[in-house]
C-alpha positions in Angstrom: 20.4 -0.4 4.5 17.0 1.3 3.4 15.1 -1.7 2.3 16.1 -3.8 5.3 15.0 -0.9 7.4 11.6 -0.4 6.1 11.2 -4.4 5.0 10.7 -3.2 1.4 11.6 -6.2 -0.8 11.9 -3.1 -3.6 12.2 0.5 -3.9 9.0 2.5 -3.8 10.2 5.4 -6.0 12.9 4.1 -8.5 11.6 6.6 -11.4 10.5 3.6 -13.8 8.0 4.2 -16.8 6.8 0.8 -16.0 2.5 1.5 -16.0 1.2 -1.2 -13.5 4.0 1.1 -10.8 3.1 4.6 -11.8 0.5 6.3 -9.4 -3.2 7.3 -11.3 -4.3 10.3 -9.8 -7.0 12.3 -11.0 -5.8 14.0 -13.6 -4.4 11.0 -14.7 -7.9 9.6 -14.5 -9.7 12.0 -16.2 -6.9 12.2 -19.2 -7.1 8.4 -19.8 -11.0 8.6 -20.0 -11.4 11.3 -22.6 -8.5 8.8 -24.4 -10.7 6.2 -24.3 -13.4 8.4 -25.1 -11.5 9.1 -28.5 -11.0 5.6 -29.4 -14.6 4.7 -29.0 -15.8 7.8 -31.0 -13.0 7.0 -33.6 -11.9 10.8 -33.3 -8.5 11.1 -35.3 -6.7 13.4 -32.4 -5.8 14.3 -29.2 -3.3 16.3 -27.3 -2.3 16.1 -24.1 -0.2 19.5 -22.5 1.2 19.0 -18.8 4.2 21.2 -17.9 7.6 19.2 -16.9 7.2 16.6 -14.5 3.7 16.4 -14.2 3.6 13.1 -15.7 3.0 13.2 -19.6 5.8 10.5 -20.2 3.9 7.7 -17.7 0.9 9.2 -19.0 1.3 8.1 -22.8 2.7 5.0 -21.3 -0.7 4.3 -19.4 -2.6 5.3 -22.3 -1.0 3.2 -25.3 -1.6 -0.4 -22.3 -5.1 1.2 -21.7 -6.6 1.7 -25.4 -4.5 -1.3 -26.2 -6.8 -2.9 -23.5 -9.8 -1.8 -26.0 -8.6 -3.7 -28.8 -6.6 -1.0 -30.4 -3.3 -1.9 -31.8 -0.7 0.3 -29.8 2.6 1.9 -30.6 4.3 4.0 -28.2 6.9 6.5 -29.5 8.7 9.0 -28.0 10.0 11.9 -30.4 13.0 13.6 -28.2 15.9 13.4 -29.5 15.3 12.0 -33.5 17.1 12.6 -35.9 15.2 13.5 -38.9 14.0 10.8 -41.1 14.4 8.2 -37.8 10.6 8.6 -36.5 9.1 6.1 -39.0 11.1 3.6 -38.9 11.1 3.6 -35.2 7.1 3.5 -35.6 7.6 0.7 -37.8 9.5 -1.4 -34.9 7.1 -1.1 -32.5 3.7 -2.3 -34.7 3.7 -6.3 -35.1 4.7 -6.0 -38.5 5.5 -9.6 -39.7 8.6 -11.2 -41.1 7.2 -10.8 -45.2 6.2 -7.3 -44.8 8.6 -6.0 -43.0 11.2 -7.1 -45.9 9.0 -5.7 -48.7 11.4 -3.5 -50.7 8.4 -0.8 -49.9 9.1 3.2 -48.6 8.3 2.9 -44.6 5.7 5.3 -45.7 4.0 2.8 -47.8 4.5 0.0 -45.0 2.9 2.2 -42.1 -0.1 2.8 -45.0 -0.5 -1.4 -45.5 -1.0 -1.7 -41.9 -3.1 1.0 -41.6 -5.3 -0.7 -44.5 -4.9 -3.7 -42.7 -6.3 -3.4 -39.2 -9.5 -0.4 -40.9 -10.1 -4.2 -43.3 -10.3 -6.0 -39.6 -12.1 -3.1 -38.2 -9.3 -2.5 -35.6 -8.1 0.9 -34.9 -4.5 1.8 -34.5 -3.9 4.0 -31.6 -0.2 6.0 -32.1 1.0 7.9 -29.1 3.5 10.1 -29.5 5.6 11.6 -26.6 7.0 14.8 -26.7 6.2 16.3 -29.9 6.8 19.7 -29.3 10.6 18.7 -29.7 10.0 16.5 -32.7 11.5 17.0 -35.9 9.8 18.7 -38.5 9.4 15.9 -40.6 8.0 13.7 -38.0 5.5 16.5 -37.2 4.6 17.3 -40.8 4.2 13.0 -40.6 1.4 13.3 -37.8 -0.2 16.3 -39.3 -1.1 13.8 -42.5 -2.1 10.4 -40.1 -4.7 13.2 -38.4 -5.8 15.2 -41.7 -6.3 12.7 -44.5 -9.4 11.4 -45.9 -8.4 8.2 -47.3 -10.6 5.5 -46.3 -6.9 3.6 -44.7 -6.6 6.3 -42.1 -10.4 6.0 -40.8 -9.6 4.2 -38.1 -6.4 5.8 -36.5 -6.2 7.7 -33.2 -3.3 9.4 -32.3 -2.2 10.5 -28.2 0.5 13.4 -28.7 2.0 15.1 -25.9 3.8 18.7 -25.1 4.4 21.1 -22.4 2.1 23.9 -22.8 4.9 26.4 -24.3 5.7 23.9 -26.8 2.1 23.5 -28.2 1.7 26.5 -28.4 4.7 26.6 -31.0 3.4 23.2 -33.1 1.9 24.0 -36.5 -2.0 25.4 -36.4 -3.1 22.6 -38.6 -2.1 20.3 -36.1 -3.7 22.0 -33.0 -6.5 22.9 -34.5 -7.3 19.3 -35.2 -7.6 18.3 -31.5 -10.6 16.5 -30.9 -9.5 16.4 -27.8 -7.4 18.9 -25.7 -6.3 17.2 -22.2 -4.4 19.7 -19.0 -2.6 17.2 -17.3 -2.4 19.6 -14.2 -0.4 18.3 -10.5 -1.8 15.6 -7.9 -3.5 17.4 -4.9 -2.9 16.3 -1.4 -5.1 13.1 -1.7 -3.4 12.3 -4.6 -0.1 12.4 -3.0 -0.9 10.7 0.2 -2.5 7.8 -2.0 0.5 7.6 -4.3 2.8 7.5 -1.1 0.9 4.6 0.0 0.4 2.6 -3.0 4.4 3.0 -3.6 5.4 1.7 -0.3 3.0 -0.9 0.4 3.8 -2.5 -3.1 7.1 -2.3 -1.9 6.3 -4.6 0.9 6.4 -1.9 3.5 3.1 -0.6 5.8 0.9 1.6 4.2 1.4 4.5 7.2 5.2 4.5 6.6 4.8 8.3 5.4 2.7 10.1 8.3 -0.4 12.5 7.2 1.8 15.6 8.4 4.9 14.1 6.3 2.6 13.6 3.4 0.8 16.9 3.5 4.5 18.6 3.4 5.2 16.8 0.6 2.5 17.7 -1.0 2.8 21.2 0.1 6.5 21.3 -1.4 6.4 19.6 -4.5 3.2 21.7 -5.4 1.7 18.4 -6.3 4.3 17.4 -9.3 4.5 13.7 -9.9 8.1 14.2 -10.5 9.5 16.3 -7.4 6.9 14.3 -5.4 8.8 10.8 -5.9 12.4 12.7 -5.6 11.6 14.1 -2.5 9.4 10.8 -0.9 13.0 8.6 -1.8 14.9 11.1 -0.1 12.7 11.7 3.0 12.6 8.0 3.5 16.6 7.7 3.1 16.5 10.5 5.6 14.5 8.9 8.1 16.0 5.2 8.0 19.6 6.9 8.9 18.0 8.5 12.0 16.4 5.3 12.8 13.0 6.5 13.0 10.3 4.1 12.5 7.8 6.5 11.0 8.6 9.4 8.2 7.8 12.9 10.0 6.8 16.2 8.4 10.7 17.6 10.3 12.2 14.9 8.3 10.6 15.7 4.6 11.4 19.1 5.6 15.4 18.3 6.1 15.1 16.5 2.9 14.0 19.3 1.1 16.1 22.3 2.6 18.9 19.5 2.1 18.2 19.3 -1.9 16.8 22.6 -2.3 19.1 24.6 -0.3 18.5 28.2 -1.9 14.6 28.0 -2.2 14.6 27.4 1.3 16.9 29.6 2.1 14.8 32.2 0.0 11.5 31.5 1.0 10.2 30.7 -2.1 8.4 27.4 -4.2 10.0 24.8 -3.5 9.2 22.7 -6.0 10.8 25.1 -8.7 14.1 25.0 -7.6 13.3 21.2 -6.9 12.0 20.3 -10.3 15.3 22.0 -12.0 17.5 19.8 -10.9 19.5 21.9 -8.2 22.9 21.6 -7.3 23.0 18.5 -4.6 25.3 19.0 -1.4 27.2 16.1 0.3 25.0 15.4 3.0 22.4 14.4 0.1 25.2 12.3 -1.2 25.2 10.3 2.1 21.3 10.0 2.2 21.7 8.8 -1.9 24.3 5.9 -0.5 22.3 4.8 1.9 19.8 2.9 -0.9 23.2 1.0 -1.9 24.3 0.3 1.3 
């Protein structure tokens, strides 16, 4: 069994949204300073572009329990996959709303207004983060576009986090990118980053904090071209890898295996690994075995 092999009393990389386990790196850093830099300046809007897998889910997640932790009421929203007409009612769910108004026979419309007015009368700003809006329904984004744009004295203190891929943004309405106060590239980790997300991951876990070896980590870092995403994948697999060959230390041969073991044509080809990694390649059955071996 993995766990029992490396004394984890948890796995290091189980893919959670969960803030207080997601590495901060730089860029994650540097986003979450220019958000709090928003809130503080009481600028409507920011967006956020990172390309898939770099983060920009964990990152909205970090930044709604950060500018919460300013004294900004939060709501966290993610925009994939609504239907039409679904968004603000969802918003509604996730703003402490009491019992009374949330059964006023009002439009949700008018109930996300009240609170609005509500926390500008208490001097409180409400920080919305929506994830994903470059696959939002048009409604929802036409919705955002007014929180950002109007000049009612009820919207003075809003901010709202939105994040896309870069192709995406560059497909939302120019009324809503143009009213970016802030514009954040949530780019990959670089090798630091990686070794110091290895080690916070595994010593949470229970496990020693040189587990993942500096030649190991460098090869991680050097194959998942420092995304968040591919780095976790292939860290859970090259420590898999390494427990069923009894090793007591993960080598840069063993993240290698792991990787020509997921990523079979990249490496065959000779090129980036972390694209064919990152697209969800076909897996082959000796990563089946290395996946069982977490269950065993």
């Amino acid at each position: 069994m993995v766990r029992d092999h490396w004394h984890f009393t948890s796995a290091p990389f189980d893919g959670t949204l969960d803030p207080a386990a997601f590495y901060r790196g730089a860029p994650q850093e540097e986003a979450l300073a220019r958000l709090e830099w928003l809130v503080e300046e009481r600028q409507r809007f920011a967006l956020v572009e990172g390309e898939e897998g770099c983060g920009k889910s964990h990152l909205a997640a970090l930044a709604a329990r950060r500018l919460g932790g300013l004294g900004a009421e939060t709501a966290l929203l993610s925009l994939r996959g609504l239907a039409p007409g679904d968004w603000i009612e969802m918003l509604l769910e996730r703003l402490p709303l009491d019992a009374a108004s949330r059964a006023e026979p009002l439009r949700p419309w008018q109930k996300l207004e009240n609170r609005l007015r509500e926390n500008t009368l208490m001097e409180r700003t409400t920080a919305l983060v929506f994830d994903d809006v470059d696959v939002a329904p048009s409604d929802a984004v036409d919705g955002i576009v007014r929180l950002i744009g109007a000049a009612e004295p009820r919207f003075a203190r809003i901010a709202v986090v939105a994040t896309t891929t870069p192709a995406g943004g560059a497909g939302l309405p120019k009324g809503l990118r143009d009213r970016a106060a802030v514009r954040i590239e949530l780019g990959p980790w670089d090798a630091r980053d990686v070794a110091g997300c290895l080690a916070r991951a595994v010593v949470r876990a229970g496990g020693r904090a040189d587990i993942f070896s500096a030649d190991a980590s460098e090869t991680i870092a050097r194959f998942s071209g420092g995304v968040p995403r591919v780095v976790v994948r292939l860290a859970h697999l090259a420590l898999a890898a390494a427990a069923g060959d009894g090793l007591t230390q993960v080598d840069a041969a063993t993240v290698e295996r792991a990787w020509r073991e997921l990523a079979p044509q990249a490496a065959a080809a000779g090129g980036d690994p972390s694209c064919d990694f990152a697209n969800e390649p076909t897996v082959n059955p000796r990563v089946r075995v290395v996946r069982r071996l977490w269950g065993a």
